[in-house]
N, CA, C and O atoms as CSV, one atom per row, in Angstrom:
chain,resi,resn,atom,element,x,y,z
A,1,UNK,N,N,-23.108,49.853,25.118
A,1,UNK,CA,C,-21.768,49.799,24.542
A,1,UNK,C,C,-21.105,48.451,24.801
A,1,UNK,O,O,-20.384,48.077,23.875
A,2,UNK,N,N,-21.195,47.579,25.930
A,2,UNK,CA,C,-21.148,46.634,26.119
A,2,UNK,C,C,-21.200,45.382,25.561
A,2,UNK,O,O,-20.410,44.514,25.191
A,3,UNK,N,N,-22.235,45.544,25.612
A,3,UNK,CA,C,-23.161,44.637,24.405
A,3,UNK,C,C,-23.272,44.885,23.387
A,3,UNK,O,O,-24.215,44.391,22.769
A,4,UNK,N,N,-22.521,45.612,22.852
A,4,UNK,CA,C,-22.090,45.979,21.425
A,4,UNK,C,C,-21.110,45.556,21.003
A,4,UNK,O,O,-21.112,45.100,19.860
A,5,UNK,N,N,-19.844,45.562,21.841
A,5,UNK,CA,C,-18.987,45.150,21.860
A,5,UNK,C,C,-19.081,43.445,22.129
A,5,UNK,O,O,-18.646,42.621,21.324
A,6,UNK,N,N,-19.512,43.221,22.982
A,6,UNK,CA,C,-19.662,41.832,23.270
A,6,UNK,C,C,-21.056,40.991,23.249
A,6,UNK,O,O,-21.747,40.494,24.138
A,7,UNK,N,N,-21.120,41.033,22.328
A,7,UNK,CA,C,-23.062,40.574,22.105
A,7,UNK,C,C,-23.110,38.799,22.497
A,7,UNK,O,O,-24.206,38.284,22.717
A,8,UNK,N,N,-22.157,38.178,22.540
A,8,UNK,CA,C,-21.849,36.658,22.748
A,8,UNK,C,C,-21.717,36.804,24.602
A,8,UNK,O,O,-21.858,35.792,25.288
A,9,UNK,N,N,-21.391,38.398,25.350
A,9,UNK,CA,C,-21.129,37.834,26.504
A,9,UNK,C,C,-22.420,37.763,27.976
A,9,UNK,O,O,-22.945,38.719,28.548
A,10,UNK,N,N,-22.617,36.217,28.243
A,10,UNK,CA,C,-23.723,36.210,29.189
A,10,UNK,C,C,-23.903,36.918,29.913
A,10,UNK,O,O,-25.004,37.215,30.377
A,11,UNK,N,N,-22.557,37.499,30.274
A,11,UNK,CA,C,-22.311,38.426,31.570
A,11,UNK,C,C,-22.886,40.023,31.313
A,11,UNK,O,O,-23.226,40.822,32.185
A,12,UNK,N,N,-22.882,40.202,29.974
A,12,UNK,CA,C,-23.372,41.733,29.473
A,12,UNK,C,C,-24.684,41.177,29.225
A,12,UNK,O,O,-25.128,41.091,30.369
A,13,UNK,N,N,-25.244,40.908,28.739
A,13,UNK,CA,C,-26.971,40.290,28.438
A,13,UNK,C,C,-27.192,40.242,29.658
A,13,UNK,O,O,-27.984,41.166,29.842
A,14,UNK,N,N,-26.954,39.634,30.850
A,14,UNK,CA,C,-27.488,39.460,32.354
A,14,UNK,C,C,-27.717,40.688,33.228
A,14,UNK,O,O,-28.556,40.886,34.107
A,15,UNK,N,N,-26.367,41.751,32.564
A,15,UNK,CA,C,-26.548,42.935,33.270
A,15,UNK,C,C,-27.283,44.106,32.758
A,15,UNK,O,O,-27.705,44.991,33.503
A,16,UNK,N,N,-27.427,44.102,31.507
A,16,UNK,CA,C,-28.860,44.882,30.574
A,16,UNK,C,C,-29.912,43.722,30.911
A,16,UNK,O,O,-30.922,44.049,30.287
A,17,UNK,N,N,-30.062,43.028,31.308
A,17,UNK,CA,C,-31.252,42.289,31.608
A,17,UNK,C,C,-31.604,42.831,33.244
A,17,UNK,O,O,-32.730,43.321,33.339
A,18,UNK,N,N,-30.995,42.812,34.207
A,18,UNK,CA,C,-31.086,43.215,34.943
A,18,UNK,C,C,-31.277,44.505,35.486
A,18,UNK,O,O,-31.952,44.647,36.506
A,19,UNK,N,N,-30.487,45.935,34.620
A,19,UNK,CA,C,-30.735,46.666,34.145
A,19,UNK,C,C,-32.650,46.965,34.071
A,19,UNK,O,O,-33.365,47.673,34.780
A,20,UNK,N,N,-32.966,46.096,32.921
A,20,UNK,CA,C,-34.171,46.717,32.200
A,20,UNK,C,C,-35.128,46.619,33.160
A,20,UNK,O,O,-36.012,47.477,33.168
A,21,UNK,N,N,-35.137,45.409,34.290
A,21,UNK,CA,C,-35.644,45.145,34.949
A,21,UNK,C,C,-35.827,46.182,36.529
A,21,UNK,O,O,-36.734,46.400,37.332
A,22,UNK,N,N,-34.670,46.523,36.388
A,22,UNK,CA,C,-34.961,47.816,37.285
A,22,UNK,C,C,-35.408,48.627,36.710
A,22,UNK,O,O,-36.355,49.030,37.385
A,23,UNK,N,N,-35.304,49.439,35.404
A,23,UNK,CA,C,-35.982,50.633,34.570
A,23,UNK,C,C,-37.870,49.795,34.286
A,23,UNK,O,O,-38.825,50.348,33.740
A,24,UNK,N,N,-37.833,48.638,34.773
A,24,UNK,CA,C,-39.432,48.597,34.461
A,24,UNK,C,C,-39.753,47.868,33.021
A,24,UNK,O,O,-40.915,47.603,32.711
A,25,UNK,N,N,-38.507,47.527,32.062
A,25,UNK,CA,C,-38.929,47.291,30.532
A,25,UNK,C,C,-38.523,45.874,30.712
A,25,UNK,O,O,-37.483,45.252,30.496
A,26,UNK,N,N,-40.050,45.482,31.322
A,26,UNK,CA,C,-40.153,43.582,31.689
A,26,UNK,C,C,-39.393,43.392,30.305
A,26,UNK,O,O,-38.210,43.058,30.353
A,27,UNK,N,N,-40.165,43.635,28.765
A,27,UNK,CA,C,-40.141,42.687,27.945
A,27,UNK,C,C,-38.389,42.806,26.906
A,27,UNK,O,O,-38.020,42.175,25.915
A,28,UNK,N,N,-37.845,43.664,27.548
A,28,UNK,CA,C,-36.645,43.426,27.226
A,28,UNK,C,C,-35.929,42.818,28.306
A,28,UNK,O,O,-35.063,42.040,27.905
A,29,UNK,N,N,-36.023,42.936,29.668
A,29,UNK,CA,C,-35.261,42.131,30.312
A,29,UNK,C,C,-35.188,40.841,30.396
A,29,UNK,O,O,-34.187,40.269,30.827
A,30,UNK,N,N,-36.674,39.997,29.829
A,30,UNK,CA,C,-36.835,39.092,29.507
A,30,UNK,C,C,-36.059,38.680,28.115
A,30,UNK,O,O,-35.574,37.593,27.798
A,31,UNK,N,N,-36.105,39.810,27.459
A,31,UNK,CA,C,-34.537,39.016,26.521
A,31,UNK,C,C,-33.659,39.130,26.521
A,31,UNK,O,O,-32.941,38.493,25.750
A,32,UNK,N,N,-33.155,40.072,27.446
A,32,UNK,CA,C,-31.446,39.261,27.831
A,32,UNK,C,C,-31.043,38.175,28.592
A,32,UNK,O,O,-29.995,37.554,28.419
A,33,UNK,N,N,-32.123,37.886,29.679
A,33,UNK,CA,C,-32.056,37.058,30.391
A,33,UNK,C,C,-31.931,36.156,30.006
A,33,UNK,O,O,-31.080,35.367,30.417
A,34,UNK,N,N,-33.024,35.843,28.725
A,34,UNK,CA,C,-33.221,34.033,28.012
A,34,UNK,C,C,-31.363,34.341,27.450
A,34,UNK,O,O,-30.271,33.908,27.817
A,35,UNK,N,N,-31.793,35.211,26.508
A,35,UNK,CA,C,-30.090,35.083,26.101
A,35,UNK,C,C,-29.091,34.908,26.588
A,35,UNK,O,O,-28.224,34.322,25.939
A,36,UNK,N,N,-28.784,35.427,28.153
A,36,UNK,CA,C,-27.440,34.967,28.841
A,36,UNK,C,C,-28.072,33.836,29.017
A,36,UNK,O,O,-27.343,32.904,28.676
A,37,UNK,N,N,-28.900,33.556,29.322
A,37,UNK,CA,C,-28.993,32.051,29.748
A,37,UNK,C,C,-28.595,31.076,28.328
A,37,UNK,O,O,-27.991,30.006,28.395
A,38,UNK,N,N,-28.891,31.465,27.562
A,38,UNK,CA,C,-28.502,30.670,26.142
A,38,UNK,C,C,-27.080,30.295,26.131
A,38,UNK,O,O,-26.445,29.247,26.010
A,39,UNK,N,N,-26.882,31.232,26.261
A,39,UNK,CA,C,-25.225,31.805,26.303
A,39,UNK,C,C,-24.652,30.410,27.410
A,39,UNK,O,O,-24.023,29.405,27.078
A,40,UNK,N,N,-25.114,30.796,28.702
A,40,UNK,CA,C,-23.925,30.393,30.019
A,40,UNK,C,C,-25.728,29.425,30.514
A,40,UNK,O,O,-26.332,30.220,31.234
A,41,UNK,N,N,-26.401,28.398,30.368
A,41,UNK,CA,C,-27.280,28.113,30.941
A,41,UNK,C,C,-27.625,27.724,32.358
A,41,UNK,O,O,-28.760,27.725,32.835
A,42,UNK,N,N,-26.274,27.324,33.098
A,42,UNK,CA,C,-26.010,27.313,34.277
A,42,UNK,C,C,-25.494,28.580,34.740
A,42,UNK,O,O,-24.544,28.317,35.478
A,43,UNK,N,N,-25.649,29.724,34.667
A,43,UNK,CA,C,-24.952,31.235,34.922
A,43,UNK,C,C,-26.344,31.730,35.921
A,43,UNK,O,O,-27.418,32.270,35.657
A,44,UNK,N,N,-25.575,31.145,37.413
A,44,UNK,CA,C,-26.433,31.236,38.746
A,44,UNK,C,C,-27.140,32.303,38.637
A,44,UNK,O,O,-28.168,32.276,37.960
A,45,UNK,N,N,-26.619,33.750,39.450
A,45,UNK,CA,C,-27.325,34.868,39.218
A,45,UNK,C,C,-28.329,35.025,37.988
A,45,UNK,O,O,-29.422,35.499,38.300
A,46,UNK,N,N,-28.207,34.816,37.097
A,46,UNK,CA,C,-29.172,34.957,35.958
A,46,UNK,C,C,-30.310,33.908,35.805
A,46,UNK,O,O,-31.451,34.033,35.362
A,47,UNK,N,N,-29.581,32.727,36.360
A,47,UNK,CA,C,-31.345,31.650,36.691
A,47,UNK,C,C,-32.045,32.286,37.780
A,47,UNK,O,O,-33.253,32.495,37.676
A,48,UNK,N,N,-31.260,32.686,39.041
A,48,UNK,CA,C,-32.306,33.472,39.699
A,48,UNK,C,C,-32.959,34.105,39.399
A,48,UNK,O,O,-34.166,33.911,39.539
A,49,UNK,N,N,-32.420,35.226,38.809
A,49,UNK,CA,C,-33.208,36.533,38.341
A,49,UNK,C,C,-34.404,36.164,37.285
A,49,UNK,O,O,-35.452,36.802,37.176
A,50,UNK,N,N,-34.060,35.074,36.573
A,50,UNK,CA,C,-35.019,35.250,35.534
A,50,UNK,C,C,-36.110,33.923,35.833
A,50,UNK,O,O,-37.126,33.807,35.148
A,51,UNK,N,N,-35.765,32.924,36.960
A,51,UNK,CA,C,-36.977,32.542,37.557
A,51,UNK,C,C,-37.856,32.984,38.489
A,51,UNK,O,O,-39.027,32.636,38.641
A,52,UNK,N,N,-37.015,34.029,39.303
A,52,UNK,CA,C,-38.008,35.039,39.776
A,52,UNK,C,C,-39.323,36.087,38.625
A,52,UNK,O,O,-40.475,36.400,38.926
A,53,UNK,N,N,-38.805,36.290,37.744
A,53,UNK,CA,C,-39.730,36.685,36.041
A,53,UNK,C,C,-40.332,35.723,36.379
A,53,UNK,O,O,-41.287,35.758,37.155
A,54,UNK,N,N,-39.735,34.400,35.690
A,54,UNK,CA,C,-41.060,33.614,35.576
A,54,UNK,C,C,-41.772,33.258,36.465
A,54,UNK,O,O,-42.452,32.262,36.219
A,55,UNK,N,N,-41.917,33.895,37.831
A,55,UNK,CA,C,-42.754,32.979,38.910
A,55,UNK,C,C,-43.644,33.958,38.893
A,55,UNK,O,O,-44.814,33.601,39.028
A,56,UNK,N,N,-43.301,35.804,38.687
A,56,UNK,CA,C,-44.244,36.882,38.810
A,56,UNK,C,C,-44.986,36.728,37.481
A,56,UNK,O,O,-46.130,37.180,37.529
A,57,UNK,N,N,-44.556,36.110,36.099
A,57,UNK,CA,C,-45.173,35.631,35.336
A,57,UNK,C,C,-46.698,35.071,35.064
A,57,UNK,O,O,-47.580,35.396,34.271
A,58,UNK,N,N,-46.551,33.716,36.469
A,58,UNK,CA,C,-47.297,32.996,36.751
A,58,UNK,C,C,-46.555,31.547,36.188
A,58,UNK,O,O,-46.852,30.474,36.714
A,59,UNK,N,N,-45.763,31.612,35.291
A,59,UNK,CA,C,-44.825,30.461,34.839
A,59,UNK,C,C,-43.741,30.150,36.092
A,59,UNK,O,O,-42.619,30.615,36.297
A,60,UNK,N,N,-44.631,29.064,36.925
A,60,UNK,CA,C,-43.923,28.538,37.898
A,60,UNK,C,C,-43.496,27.247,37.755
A,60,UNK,O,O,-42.367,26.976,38.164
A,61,UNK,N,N,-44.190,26.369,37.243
A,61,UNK,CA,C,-43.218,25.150,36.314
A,61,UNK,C,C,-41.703,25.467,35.468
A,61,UNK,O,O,-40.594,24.998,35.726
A,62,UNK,N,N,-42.024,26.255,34.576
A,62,UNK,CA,C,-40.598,26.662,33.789
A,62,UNK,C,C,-39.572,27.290,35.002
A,62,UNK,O,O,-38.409,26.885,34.986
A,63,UNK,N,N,-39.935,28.172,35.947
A,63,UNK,CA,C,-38.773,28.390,36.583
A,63,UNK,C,C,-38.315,27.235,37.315
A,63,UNK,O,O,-37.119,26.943,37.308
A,64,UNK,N,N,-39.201,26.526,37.970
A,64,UNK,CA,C,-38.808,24.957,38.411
A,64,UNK,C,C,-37.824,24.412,37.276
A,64,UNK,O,O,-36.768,23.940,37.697
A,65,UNK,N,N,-37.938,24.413,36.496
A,65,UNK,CA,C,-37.333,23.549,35.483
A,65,UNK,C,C,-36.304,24.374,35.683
A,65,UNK,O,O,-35.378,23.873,36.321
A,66,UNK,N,N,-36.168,25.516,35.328
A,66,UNK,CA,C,-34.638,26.116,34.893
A,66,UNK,C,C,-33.888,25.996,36.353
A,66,UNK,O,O,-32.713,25.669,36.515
A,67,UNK,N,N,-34.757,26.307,37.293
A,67,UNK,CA,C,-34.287,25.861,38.803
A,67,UNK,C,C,-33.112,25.015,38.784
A,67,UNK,O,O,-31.892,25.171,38.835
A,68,UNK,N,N,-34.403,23.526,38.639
A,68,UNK,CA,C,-33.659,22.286,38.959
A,68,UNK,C,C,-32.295,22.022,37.948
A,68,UNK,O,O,-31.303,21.502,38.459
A,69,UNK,N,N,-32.283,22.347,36.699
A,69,UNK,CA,C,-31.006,22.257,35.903
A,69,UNK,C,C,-30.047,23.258,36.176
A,69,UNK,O,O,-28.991,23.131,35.557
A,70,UNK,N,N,-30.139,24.186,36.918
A,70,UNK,CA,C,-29.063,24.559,37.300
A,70,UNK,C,C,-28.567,24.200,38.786
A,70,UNK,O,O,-27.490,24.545,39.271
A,71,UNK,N,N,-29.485,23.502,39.358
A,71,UNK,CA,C,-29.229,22.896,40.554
A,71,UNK,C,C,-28.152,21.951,40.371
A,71,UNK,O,O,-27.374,21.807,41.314
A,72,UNK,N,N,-27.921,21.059,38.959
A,72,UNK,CA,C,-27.200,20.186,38.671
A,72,UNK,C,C,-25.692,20.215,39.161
A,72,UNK,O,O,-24.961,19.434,39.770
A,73,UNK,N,N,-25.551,21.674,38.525
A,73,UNK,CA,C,-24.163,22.057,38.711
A,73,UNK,C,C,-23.812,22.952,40.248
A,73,UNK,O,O,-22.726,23.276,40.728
A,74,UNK,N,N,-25.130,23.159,40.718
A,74,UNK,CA,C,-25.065,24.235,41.601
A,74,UNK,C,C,-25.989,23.689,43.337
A,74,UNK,O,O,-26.597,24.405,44.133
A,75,UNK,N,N,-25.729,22.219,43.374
A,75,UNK,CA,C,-26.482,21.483,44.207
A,75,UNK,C,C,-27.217,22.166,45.702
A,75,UNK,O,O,-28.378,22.083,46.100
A,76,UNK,N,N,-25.811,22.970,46.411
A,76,UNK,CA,C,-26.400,23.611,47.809
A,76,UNK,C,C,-26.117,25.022,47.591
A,76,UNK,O,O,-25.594,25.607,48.539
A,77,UNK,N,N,-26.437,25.904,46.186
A,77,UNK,CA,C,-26.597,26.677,46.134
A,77,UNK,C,C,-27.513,27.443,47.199
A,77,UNK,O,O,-28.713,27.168,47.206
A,78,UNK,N,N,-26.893,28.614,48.314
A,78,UNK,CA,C,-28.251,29.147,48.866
A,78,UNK,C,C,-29.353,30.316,47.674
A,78,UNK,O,O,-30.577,30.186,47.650
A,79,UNK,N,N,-28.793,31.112,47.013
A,79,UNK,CA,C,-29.808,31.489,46.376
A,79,UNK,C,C,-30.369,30.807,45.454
A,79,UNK,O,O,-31.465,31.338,45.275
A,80,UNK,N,N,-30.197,29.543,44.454
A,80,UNK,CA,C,-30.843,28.468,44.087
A,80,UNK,C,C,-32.088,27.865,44.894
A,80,UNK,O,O,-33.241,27.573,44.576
A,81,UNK,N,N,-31.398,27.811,45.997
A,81,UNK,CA,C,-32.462,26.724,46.994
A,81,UNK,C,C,-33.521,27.790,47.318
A,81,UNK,O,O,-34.716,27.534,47.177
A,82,UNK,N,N,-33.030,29.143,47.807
A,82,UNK,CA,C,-34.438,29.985,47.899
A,82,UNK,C,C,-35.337,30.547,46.282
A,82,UNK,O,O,-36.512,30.911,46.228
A,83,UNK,N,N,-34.763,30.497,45.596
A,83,UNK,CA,C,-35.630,30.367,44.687
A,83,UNK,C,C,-36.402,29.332,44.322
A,83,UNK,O,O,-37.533,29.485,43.861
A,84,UNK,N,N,-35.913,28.342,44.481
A,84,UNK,CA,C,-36.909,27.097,44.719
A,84,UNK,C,C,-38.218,27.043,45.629
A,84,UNK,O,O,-39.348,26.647,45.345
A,85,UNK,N,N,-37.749,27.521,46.714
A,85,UNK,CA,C,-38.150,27.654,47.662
A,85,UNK,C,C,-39.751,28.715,47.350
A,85,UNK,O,O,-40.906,28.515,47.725
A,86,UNK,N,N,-39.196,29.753,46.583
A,86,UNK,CA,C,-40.300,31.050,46.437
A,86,UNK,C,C,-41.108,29.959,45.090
A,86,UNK,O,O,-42.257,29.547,45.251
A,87,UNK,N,N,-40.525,29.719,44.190
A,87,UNK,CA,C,-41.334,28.985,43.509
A,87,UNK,C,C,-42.427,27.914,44.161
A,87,UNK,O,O,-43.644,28.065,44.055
A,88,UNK,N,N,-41.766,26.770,44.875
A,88,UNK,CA,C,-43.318,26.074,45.502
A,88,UNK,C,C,-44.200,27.072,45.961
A,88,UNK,O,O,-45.412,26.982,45.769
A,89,UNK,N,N,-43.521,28.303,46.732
A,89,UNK,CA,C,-44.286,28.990,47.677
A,89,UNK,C,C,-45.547,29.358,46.307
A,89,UNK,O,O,-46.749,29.318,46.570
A,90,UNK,N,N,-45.209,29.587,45.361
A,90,UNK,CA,C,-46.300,30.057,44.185
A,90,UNK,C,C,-46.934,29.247,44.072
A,90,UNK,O,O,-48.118,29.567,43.960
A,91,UNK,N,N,-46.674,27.973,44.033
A,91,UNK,CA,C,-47.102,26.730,43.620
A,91,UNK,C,C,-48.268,26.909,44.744
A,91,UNK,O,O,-49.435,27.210,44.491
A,92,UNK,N,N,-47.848,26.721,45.731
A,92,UNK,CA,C,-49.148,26.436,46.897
A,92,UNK,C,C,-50.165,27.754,47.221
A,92,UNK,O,O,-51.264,27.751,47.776
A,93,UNK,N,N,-49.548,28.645,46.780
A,93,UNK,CA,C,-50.448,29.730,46.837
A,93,UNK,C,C,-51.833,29.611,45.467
A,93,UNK,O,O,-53.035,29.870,45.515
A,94,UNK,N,N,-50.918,29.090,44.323
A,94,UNK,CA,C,-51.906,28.765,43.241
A,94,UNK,C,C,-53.035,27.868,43.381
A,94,UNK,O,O,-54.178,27.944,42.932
A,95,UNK,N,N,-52.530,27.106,44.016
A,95,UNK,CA,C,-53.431,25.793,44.647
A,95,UNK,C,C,-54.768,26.333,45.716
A,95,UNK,O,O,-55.983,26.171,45.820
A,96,UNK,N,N,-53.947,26.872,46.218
A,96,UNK,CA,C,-55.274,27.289,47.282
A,96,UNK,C,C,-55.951,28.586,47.538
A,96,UNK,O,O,-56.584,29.000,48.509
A,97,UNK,N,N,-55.594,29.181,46.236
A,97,UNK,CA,C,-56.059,30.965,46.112
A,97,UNK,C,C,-58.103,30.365,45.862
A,97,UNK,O,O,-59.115,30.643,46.505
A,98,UNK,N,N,-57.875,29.545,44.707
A,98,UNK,CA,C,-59.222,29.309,44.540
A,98,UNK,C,C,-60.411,28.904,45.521
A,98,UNK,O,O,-61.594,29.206,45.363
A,99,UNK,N,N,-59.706,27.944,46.868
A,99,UNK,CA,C,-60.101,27.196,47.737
A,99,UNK,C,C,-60.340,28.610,48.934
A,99,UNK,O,O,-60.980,28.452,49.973
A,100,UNK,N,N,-59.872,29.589,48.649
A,100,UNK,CA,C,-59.608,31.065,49.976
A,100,UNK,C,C,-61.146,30.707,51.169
A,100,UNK,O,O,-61.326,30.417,52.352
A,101,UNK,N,N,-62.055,30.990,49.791
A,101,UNK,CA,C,-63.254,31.209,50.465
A,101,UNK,C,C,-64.083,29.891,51.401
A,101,UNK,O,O,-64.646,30.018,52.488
A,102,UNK,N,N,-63.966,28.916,50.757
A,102,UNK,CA,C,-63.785,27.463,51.337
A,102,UNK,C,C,-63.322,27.482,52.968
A,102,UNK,O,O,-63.815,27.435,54.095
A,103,UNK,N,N,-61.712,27.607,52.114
A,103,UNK,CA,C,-60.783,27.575,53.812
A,103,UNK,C,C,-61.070,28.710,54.939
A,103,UNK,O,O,-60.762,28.266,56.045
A,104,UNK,N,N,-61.521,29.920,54.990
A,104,UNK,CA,C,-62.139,30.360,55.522
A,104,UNK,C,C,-63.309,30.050,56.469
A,104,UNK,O,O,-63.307,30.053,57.700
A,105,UNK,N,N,-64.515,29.728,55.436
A,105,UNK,CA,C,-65.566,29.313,55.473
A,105,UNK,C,C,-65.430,28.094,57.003
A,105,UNK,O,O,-66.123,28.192,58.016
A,106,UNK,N,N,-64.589,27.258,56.805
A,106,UNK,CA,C,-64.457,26.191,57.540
A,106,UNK,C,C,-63.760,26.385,58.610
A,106,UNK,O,O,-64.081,25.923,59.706
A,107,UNK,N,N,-62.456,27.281,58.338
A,107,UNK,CA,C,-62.021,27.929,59.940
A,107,UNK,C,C,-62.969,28.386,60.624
A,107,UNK,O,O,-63.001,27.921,61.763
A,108,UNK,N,N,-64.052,29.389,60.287
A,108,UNK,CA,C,-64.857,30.106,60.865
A,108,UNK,C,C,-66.342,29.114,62.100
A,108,UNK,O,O,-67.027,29.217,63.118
A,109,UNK,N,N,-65.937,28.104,60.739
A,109,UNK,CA,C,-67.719,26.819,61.143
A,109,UNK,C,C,-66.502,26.035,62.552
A,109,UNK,O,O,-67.043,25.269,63.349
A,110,UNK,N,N,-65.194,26.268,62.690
A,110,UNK,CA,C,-64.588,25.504,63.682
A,110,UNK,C,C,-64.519,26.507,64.517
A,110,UNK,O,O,-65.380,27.115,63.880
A,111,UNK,N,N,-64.363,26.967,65.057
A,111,UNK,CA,C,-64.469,28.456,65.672
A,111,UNK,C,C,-64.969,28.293,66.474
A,111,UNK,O,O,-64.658,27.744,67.531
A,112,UNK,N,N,-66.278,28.952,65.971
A,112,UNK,CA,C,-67.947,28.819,66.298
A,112,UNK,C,C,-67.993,27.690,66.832
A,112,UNK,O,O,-68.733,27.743,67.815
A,113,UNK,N,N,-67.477,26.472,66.639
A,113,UNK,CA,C,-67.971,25.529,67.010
A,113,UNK,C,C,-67.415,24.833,68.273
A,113,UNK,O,O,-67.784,23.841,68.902
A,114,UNK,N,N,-66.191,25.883,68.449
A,114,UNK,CA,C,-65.401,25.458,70.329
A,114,UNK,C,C,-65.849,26.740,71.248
A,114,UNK,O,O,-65.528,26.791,72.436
């Protein structure tokens, strides 16, 4: 009803986005989200929420990006900065998921070897 009434407002798109996202219906919460963000593109709560999407995505560049531009306006944001924060954390996990067996491998040969 909300969003019926107010289909222009970021603030109703963010909260049926958020919404869907608790009921489980990723692929609509993913479009309110882009949409409030269309709407209000610096509209904090809603870059969080929807770079957290994109990091469970695997789209951890784009939430970087939407990150850092709302960092513009929102410099020592604390939930900004921890979303940043969870994003590298993807970043380095991506990096070295492939390497697991490797890094293992070599803890184990150092080990053994004191």
């Amino acid at each position: 009803k909300v969003l019926a009434d107010n289909p222009n407002s970021a603030y109703a798109n963010y909260a049926l986005g958020r919404y869907s996202l608790l009921t489980n219906r990723i692929k609509r919460a993913r479009h309110h989200l882009k949409r409030a963000l269309e709407l209000n593109p610096n509209f904090q709560p809603c870059v969080v929420l929807y770079s957290k999407l994109l990091i469970a995505r695997g789209k951890v560049n784009k939430a970087v990006e939407l990150i850092d531009r709302a960092r513009i306006e929102h410099p020592n944001d604390c939930d900004l900065l921890y979303a940043l924060a969870q994003a590298n954390l993807a970043r380095v996990r991506n990096i070295l998921k492939p390497k697991a067996k490797e890094i293992i491998f070599l803890t184990a040969c150092l080990i053994a070897t004191h």
